[in-house]
C-alpha positions as CSV (number, residue, x, y, z in Angstrom):
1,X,109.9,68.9,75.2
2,X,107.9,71.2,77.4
3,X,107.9,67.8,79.8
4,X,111.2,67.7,80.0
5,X,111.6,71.0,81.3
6,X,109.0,70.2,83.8
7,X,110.5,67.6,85.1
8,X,114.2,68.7,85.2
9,X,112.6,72.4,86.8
10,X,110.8,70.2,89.2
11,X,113.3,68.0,89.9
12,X,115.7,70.5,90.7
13,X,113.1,72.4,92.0
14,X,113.0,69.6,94.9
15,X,116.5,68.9,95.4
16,X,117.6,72.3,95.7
17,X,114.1,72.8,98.5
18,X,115.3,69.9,100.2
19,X,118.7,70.8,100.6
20,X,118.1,74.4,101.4
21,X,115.6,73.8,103.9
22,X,118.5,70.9,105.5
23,X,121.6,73.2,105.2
24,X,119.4,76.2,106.8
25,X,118.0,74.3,110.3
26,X,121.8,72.9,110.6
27,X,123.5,76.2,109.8
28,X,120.1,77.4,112.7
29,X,121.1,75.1,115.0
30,X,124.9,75.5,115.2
31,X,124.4,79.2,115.5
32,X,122.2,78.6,118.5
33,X,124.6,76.4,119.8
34,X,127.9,78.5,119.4
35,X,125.6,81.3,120.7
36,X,124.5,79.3,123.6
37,X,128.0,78.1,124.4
38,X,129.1,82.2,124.3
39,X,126.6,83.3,127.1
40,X,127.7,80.0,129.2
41,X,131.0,81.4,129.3
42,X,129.8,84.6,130.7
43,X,127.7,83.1,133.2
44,X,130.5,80.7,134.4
45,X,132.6,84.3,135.1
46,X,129.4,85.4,137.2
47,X,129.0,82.4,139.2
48,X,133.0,82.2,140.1
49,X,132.3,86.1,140.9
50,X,129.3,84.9,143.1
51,X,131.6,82.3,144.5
52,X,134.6,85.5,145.1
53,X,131.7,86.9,146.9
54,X,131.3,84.4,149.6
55,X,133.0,85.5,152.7
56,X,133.0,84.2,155.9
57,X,131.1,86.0,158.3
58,X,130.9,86.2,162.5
59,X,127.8,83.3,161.8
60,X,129.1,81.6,159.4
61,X,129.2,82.7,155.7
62,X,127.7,85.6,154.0
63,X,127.7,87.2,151.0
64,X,129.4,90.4,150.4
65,X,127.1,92.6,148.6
66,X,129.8,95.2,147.6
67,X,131.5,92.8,144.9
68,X,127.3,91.8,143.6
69,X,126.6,93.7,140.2
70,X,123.8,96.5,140.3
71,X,121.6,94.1,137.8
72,X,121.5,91.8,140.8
73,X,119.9,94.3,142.7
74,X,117.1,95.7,140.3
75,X,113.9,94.0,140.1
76,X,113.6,91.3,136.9
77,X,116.9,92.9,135.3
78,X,117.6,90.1,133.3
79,X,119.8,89.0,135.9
80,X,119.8,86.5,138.7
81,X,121.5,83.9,140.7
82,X,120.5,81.3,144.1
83,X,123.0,79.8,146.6
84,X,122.1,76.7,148.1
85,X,123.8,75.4,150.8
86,X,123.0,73.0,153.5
87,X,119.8,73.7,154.3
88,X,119.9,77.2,153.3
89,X,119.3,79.4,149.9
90,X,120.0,82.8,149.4
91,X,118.6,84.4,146.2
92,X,119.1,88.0,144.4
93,X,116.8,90.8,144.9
94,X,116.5,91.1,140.8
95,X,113.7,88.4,141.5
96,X,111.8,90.3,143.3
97,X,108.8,88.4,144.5
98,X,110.5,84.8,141.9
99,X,112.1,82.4,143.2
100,X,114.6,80.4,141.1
101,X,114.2,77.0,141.4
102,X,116.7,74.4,142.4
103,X,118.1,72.3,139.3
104,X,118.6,68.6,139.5
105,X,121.9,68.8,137.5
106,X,124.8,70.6,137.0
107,X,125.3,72.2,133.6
108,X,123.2,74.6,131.6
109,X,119.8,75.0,130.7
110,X,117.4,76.6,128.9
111,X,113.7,78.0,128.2
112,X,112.8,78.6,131.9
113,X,109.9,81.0,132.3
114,X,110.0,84.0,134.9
115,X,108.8,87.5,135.7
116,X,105.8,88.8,134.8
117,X,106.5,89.3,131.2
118,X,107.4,85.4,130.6
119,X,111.3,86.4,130.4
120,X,113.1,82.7,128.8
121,X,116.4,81.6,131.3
122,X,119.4,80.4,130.1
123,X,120.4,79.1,134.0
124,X,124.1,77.9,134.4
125,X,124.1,75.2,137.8
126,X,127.9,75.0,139.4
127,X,129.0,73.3,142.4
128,X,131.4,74.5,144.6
129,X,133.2,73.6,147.9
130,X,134.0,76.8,149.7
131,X,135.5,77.3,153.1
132,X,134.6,73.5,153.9
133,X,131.3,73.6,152.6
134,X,129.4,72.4,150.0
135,X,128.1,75.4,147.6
136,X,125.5,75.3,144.5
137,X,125.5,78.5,142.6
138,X,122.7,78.6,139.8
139,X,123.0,82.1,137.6
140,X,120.8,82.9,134.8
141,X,120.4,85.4,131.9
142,X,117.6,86.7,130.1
143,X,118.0,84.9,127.0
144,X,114.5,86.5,125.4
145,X,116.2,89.9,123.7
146,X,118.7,87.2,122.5
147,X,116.0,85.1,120.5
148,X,114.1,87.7,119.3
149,X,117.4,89.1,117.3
150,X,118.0,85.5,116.8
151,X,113.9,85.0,115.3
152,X,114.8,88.1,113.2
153,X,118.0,87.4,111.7
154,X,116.5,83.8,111.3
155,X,113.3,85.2,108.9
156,X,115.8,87.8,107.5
157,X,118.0,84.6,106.8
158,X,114.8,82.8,105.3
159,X,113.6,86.0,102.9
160,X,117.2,86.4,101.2
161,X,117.3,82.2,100.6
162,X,113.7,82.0,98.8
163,X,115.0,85.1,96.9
164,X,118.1,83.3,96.1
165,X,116.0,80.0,95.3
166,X,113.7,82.2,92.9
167,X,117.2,83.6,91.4
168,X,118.8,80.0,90.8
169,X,115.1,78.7,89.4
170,X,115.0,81.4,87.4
171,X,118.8,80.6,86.0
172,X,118.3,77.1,86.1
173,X,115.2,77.5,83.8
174,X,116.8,79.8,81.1
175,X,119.5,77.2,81.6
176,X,117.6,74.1,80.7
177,X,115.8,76.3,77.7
178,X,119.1,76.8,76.4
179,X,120.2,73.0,76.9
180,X,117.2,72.2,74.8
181,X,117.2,74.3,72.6
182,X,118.9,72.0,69.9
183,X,116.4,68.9,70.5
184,X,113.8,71.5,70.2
185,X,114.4,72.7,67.0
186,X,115.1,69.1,65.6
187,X,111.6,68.5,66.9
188,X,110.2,71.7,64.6
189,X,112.6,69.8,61.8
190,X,110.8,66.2,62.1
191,X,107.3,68.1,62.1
192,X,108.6,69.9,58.8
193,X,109.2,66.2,58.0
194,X,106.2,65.5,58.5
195,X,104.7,68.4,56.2
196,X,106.6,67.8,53.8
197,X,108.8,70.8,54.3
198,X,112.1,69.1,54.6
199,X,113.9,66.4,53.2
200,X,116.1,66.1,55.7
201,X,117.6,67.4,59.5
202,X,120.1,70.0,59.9
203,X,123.2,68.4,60.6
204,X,124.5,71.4,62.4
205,X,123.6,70.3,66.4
206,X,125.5,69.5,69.3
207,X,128.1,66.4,69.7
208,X,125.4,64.5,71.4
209,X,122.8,64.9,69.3
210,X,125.4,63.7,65.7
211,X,125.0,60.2,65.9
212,X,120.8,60.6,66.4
213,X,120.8,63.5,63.7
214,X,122.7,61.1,61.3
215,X,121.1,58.1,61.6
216,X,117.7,59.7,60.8
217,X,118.9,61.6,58.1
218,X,120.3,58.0,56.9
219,X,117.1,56.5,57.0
220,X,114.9,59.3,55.3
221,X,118.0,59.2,52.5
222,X,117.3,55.2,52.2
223,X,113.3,56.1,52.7
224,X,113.2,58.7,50.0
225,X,115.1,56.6,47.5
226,X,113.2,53.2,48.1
227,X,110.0,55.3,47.3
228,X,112.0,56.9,44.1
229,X,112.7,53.6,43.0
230,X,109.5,51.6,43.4
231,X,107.7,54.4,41.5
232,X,110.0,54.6,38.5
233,X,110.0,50.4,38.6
234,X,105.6,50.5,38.8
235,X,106.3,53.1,35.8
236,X,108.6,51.0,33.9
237,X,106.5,47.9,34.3
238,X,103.4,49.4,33.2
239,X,104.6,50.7,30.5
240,X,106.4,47.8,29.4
241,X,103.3,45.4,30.4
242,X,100.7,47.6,27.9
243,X,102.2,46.8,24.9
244,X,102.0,43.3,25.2
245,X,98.5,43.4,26.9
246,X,97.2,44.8,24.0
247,X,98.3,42.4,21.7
248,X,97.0,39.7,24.4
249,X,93.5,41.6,23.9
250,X,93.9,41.3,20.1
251,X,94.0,37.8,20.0
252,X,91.7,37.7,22.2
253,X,88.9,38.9,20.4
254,X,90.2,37.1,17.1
255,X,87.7,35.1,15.3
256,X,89.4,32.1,15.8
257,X,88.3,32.0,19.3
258,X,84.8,32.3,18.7
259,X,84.5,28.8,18.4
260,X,85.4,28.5,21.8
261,X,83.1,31.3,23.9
262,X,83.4,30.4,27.0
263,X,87.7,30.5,26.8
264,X,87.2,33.6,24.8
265,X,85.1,35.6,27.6
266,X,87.4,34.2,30.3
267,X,90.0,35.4,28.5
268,X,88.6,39.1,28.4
269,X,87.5,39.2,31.4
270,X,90.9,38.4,33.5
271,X,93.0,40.7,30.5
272,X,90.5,43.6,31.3
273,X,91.2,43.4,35.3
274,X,94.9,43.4,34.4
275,X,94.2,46.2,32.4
276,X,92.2,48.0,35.0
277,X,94.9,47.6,37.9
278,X,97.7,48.7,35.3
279,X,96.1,52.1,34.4
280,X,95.3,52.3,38.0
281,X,98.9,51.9,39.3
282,X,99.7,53.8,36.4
283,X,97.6,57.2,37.1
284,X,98.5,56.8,40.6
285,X,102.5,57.2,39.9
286,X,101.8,60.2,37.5
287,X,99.8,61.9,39.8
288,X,102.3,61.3,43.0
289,X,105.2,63.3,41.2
290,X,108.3,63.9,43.4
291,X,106.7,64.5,46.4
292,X,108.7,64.3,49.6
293,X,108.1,61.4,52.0
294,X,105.4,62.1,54.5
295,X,104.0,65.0,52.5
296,X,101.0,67.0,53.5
297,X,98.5,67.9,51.2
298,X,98.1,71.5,50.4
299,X,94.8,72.7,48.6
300,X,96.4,75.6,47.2
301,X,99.8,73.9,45.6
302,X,98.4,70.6,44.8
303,X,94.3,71.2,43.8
304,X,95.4,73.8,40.6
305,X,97.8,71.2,38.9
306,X,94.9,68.2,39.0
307,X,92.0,70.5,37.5
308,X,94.6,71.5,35.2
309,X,95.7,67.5,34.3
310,X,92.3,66.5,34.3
311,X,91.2,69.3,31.8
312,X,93.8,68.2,29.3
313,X,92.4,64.8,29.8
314,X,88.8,65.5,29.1
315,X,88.5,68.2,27.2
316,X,88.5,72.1,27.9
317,X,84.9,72.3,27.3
318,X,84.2,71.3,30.8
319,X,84.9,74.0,33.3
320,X,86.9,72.8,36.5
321,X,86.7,75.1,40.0
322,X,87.6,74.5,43.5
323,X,86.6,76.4,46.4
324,X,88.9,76.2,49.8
325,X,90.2,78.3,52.6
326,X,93.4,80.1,51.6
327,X,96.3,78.2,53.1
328,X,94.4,75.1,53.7
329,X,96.3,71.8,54.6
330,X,94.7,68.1,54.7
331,X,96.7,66.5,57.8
332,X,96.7,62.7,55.0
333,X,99.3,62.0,52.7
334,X,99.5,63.7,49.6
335,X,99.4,60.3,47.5
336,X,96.6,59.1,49.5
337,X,94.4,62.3,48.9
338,X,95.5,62.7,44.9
339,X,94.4,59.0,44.2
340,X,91.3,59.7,46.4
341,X,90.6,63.4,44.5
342,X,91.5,62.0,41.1
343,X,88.8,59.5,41.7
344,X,86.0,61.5,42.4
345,X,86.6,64.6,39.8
346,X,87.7,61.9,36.8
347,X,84.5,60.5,37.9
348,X,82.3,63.6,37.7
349,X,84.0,64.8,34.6
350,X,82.8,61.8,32.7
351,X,79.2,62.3,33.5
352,X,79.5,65.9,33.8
353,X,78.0,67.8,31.2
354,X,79.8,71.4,31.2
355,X,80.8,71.5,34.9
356,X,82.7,70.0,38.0
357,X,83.0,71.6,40.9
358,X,85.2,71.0,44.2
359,X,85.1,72.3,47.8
360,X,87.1,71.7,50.5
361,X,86.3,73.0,54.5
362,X,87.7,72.4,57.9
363,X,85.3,72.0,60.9
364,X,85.4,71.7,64.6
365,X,85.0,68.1,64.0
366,X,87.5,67.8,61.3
367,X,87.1,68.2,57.4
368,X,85.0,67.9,54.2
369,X,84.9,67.2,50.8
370,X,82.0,67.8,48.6
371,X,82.4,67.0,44.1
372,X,79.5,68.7,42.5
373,X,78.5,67.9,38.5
374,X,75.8,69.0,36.4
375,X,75.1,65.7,34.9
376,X,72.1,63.1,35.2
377,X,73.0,62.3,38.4
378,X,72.0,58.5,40.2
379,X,68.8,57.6,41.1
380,X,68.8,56.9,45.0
381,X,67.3,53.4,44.7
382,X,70.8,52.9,42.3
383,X,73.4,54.9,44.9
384,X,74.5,52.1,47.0
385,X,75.3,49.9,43.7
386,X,78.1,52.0,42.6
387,X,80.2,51.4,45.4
388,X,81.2,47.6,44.4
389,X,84.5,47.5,42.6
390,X,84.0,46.9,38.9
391,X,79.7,47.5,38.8
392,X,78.7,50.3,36.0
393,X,75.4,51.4,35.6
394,X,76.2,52.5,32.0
395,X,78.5,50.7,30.0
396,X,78.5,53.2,27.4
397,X,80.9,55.7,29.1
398,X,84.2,54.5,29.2
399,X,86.0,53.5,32.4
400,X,86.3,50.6,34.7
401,X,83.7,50.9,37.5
402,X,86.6,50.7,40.1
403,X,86.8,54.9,41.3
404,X,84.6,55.0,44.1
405,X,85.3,51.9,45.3
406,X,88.6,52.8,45.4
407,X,87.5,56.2,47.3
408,X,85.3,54.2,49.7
409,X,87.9,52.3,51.2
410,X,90.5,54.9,51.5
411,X,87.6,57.1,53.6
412,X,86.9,54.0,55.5
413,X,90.3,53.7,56.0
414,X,90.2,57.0,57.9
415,X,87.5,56.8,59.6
416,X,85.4,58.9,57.4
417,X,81.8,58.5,56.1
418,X,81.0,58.9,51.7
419,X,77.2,59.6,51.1
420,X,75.8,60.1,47.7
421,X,73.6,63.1,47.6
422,X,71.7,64.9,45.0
423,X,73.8,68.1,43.9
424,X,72.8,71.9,43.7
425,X,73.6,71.7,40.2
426,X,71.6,68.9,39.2
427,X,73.7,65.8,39.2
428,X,75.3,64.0,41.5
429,X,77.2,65.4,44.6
430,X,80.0,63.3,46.4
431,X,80.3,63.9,50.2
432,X,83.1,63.1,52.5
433,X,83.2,63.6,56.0
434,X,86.7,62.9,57.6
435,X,87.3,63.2,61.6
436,X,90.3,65.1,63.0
437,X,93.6,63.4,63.3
């Protein structure tokens, strides 16, 4: 989401840079244009004054100093004009020891240097014919007072549009925030999802967002009841399936058989697998409950009710603890983590001989799981033996030699590590080791 905004900020950001800086030199140069065009219409009226001013004179023409204006007469005024006639150019006395030189072409132009403080011309050429003569009067202005205002109103210009383009970026960002706002919170909602928190997305969201909002809602409904269904079909198959797998064991074992060993111990064999993945399947839906698709686990709501369960299956004489940081939450799936937890402790509580304990931390690497018991424990040489599906170093307890098996793929599948290790308590001490996610 935060993307998004980037990109639209930037975007606009760009556009709105672009555009400002385009508009600005265009609206620049028309003023200095228009402006331009004003003082040529002033120095046209001079030069048809100068033009007034010619007179003709007992040598030929002169100019009649009486109808020149006083800024003609004052040195580097700002001022000035040159005649050029046949061979002849007159020039004002504003220029003092200058001389205005002779432009190719009629017309005006601009950035001429004179004077000793580098005074910019805006000269204005005219041709005339005057009392049969040919006549070129060139005026000019100081045009440097001009372009300072002009430099001035010009940064003035550019200090009240970056202020205006942090006003609009400011608006345009609490804009876009607000725009968002809706796909941000369904983003919050699908990361409740994701936790477990929610079942489903509020359906309260903007017209364009329905049809999205709907259709994911839709598919968590269909999710949620798919699961619901395929758990209460395992249950009702397994429990439909025991009865007659025990009678199958019954006959089984029935004397009859024994003349026949080898069918007999095949027999056995393949019923007790069966068997074995049943009850599995079996604890697996019990534990599960009705969690909520994508649940998280959470140490404090979930760990309680399984120390409590596996009590009541194995007697209240063992004594059950945890240990894990208040408010702690496994980023796997709850089912994943129950079949993985009822595992280890129904493990340990059949060795165990009065106690079982769990803990659970979070590192800077990611998490752990330790299940301590106080019973005889597994000789090192014997450790990497229990990890086969189905092997048992002592047949007399009961079980199926399938729980850590089961655990170590699950941790595998993770990308954890499972060691065996001797435990503080004397027996044997499961460790898990599972990276970030």
């Amino acid at each position: 989401m935060r993307s998004i905004q980037r990109r639209l900020s930037l975007g606009l950001i760009s556009v709105m840079v672009i555009v400002g800086l385009v508009l600005a030199q265009t609206s620049l140069w028309l003023f200095e244009m228009g402006l331009q065009r004003y003082l040529e219409a002033g120095l046209r009226n001079d030069s048809e004054s100068l033009l007034v001013a010619l007179v003709r004179g007992p040598q030929g023409l002169q100019l009649d100093e009486r109808r020149l204006s006083p800024a003609y007469q004052r040195p580097f005024s700002g001022h000035y004009f040159r005649i050029d006639f046949d061979d002849v150019h007159w020039r004002s006395r504003s220029l003092w020891d200058q001389d205005l030189p002779k432009l190719e072409q009629t017309g005006l132009h601009s950035n001429l240097q004179l004077g000793p403080e580098g005074q910019r011309l805006l000269v204005l050429r005219t041709d005339y014919r005057r009392l049969g003569q040919s006549i070129s009067i060139s005026v000019a202005q100081d045009y440097t007072p001009v372009r300072e205002s002009f430099l001035r109103m010009q940064q003035v210009g550019l200090g009240l549009g970056l202020a205006g383009l942090l006003l609009i970026l400011i608006l345009q960002r609490v804009t876009v925030r607000r725009a968002l706002r809706p796909l941000e919170q369904a983003r919050e909602q699908i990361a409740q999802l994701q936790r477990g928190q929610r079942s489903q997305l509020d359906e309260q969201v903007p017209l364009e967002l329905e049809p999205l909002v709907a259709q994911i809602n839709h598919l968590l409904a269909h999710t949620e009841d798919s699961l619901k269904r395929s758990r209460n079909a395992l249950g009702n198959l397994g429990h439909a399936l025991k009865t007659p797998l025990a009678v199958l064991l019954s006959l089984a074992s029935n004397p009859k058989l024994q003349a026949h060993p080898e069918l007999r111990q095949l027999l056995e064999e393949q019923l007790e697998q069966v068997q074995q993945r049943l009850n599995r399947e079996l604890n697996r839906a019990r534990l599960a409950g009705d969690a909520l698709p994508g649940a998280l686990f959470d140490c404090d709501a979930e760990l309680p009710g399984l120390l409590a369960t596996l009590n009541m299956i194995h007697g209240e004489h063992l004594d059950l603890s945890y240990q894990a940081a208040p408010g702690l939450q496994l980023p796997w799936d709850r089912e994943d983590l129950l079949e993985l937890l009822g595992n280890l402790l129904d493990n340990a509580c059949k060795w165990a001989d009065a106690e079982v304990a769990l803990s659970v931390w979070q590192t800077a690497q990611g998490y752990g799981l330790a299940v301590d018991d106080d019973g005889p424990g597994i000789p090192e040489e014997q450790r990497s033996q229990v990890f086969s599906r189905g092997t048992r170093l002592d047949e007399q307890t009961d079980g199926h030699g399938l729980g850590l098996g089961i655990v170590r793929d699950i941790v595998e599948s993770w990308g954890g590590a499972l060691r065996l290790l001797e435990s503080p308590q004397g027996g044997l001490r499961v460790l898990i080791e599972l990276p970030k996610r």
